[in-house]
C-alpha positions as CSV (number, residue, x, y, z in Angstrom):
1,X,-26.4,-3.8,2.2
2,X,-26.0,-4.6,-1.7
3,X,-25.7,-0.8,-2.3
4,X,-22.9,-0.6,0.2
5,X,-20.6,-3.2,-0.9
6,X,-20.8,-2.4,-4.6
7,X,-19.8,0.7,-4.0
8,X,-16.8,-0.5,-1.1
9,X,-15.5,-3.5,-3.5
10,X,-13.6,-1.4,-5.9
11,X,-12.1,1.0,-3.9
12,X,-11.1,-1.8,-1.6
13,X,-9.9,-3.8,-4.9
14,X,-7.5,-0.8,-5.6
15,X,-6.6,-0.8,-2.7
16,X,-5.3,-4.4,-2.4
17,X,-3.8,-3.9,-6.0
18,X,-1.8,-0.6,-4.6
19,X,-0.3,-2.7,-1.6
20,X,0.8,-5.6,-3.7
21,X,2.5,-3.3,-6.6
22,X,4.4,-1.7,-3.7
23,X,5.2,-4.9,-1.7
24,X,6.3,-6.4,-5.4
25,X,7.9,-3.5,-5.8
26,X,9.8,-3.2,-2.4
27,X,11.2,-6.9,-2.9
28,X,12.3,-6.6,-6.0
29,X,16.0,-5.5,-6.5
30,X,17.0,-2.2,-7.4
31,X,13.8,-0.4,-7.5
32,X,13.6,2.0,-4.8
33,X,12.4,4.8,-6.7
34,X,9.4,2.8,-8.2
35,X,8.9,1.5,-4.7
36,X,8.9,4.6,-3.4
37,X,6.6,5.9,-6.0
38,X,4.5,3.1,-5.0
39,X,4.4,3.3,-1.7
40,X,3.0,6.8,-1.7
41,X,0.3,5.7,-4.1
42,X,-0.3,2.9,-2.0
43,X,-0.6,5.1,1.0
44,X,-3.2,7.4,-0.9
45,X,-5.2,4.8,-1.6
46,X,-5.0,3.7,2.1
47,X,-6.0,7.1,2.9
48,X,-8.9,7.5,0.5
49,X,-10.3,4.1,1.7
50,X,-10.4,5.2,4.9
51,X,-11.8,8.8,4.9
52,X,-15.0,6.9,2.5
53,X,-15.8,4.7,5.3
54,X,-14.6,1.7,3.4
55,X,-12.1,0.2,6.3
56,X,-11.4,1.7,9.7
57,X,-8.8,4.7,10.1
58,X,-6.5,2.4,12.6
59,X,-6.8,-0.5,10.3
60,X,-5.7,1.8,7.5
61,X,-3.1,3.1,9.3
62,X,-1.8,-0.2,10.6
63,X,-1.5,-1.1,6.7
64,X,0.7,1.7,6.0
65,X,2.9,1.6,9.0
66,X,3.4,-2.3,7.7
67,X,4.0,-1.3,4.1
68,X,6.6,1.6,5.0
69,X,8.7,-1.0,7.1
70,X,9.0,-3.5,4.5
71,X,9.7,-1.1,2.2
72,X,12.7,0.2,4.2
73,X,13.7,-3.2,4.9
74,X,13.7,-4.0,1.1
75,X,15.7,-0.9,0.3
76,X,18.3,-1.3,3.2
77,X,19.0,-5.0,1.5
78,X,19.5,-3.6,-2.1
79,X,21.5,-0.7,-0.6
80,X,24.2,-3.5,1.1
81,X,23.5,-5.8,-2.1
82,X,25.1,-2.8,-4.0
């Protein structure tokens, strides 16, 4: 079990770090290209996590549907803000 989670706790540490950047990111005001940029990265990282067995497809999945709907949120605001 110790073999498993040391090699699971960074990927799942950058991971978590990806989603915040973007979330920061995606609430911040104009910075929809780095939120974008992001976002992608964050989606990657998603991606990666799931395919190594690290969280569950779904629950992966799940994350990035969540993320992209902030994220246009965020941007709609500093669109009208503009």
């Amino acid at each position: 079990m110790a073999k498993k989670r040391r090699r699971s706790l960074p990927i799942k540490s950058r991971t978590k770090r990806a989603v915040k950047q973007a979330l920061a990111a995606a609430g911040a005001q104009g910075q929809g290209k780095q939120a974008q940029e992001l976002s992608r990265a964050a989606a990657s990282a998603l991606d990666r996590a799931a395919h190594k067995g690290v969280m569950h497809p779904r629950t992966a999945a799940r994350k990035k549907s969540r993320l992209a709907r902030r994220l246009k949120a965020g941007t709609r605001g500093a669109q009208s803000a503009e």
